[in-house]
C-alpha positions as CSV (number, residue, x, y, z in Angstrom):
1,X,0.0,0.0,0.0
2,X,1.3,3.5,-0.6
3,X,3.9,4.8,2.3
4,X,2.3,8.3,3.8
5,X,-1.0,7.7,5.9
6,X,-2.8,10.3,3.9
7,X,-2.2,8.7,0.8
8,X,-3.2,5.5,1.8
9,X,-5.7,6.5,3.5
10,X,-7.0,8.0,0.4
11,X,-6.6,5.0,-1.9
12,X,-8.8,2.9,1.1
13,X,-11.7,5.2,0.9
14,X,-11.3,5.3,-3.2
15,X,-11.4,1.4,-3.0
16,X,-14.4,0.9,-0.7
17,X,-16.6,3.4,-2.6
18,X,-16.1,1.0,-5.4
19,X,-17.5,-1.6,-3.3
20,X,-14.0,-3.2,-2.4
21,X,-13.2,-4.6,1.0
22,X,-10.0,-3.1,2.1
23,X,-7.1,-4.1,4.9
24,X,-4.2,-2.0,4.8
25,X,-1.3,-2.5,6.8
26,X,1.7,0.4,6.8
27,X,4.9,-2.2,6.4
28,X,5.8,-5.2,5.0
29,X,5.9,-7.4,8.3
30,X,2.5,-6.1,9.3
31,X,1.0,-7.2,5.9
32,X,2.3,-10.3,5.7
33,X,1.5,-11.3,9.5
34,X,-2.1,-10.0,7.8
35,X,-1.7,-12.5,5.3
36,X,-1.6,-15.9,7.6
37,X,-4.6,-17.6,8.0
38,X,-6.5,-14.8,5.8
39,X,-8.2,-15.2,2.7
40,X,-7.1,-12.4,0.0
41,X,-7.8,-11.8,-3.8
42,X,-5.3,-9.5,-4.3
43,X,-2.5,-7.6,-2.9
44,X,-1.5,-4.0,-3.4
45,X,2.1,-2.8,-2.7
46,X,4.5,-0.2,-2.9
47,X,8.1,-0.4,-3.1
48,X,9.5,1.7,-0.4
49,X,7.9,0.6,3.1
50,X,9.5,0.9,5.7
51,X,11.2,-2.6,7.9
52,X,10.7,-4.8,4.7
53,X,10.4,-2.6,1.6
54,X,7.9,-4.2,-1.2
55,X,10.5,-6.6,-3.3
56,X,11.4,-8.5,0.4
57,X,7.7,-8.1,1.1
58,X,6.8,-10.1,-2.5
59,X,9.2,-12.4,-2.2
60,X,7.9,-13.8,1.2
61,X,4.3,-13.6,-0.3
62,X,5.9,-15.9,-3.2
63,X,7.0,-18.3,-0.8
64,X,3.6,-18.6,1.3
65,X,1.3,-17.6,-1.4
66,X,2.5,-18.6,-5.3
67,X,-0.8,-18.2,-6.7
68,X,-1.8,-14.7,-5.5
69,X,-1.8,-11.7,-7.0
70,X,0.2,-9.0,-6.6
71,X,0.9,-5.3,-7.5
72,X,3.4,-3.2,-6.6
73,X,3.3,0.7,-7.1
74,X,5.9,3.2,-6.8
75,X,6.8,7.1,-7.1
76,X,10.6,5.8,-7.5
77,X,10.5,3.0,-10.1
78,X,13.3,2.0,-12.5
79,X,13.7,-0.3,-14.9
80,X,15.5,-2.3,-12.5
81,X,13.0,-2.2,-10.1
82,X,10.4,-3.0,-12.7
83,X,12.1,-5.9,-13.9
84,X,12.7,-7.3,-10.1
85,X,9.3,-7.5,-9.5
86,X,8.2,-8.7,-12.8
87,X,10.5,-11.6,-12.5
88,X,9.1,-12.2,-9.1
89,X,5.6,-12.5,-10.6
90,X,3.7,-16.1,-9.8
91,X,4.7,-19.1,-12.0
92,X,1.9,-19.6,-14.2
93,X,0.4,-16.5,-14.2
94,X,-0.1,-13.8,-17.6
95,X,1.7,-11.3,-17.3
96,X,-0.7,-8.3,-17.3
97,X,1.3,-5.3,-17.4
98,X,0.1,-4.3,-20.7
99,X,-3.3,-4.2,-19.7
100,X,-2.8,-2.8,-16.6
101,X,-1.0,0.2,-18.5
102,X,-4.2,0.7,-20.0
103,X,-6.3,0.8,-17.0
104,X,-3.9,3.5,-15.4
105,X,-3.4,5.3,-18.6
């Protein structure tokens, strides 16, 4: 989820007006100890969080949770970055970046 409490705060209340069910957590650890024993359709990210930042955070969730989804946001992506977490993506799974670029576009 985005870093700053405003902004997530923000993107929660956008999200349940469109009839989303949301649970936000502020860190890595927190999310993922949100994770266990939790049912979850998809996860939102961002790559600077503070204690684990989102590639640590995503690679945990690959090890517990292959299957599910996963996107990561940023304000400071790279290619680098981009690549890292694409590469990190679920075995088996499209890779949707494409369409995604349309539905933020």
């Amino acid at each position: 989820m985005p870093r700053t409490r405003r902004t997530r705060g923000t993107f929660w209340k956008d999200l349940e007006k469109e009839g989303f069910s949301v649970a936000g957590r502020s860190n890595g650890r927190e999310a993922l100890q949100q994770l266990k024993g939790n049912f979850f359709d998809l996860v939102l990210i961002d790559y600077k969080m503070p204690e684990l930042d989102g590639l640590q955070t995503l690679r945990e969730i690959r090890k517990l949770y292959p299957d599910l989804p996963v996107v990561m946001m940023t304000a400071y992506g790279t290619v680098e970055t981009a690549v890292a977490s694409i590469e990190r993506r679920s075995p088996g799974l499209p890779d949707q970046t494409d369409r995604l670029w349309t539905s933020f576009s």
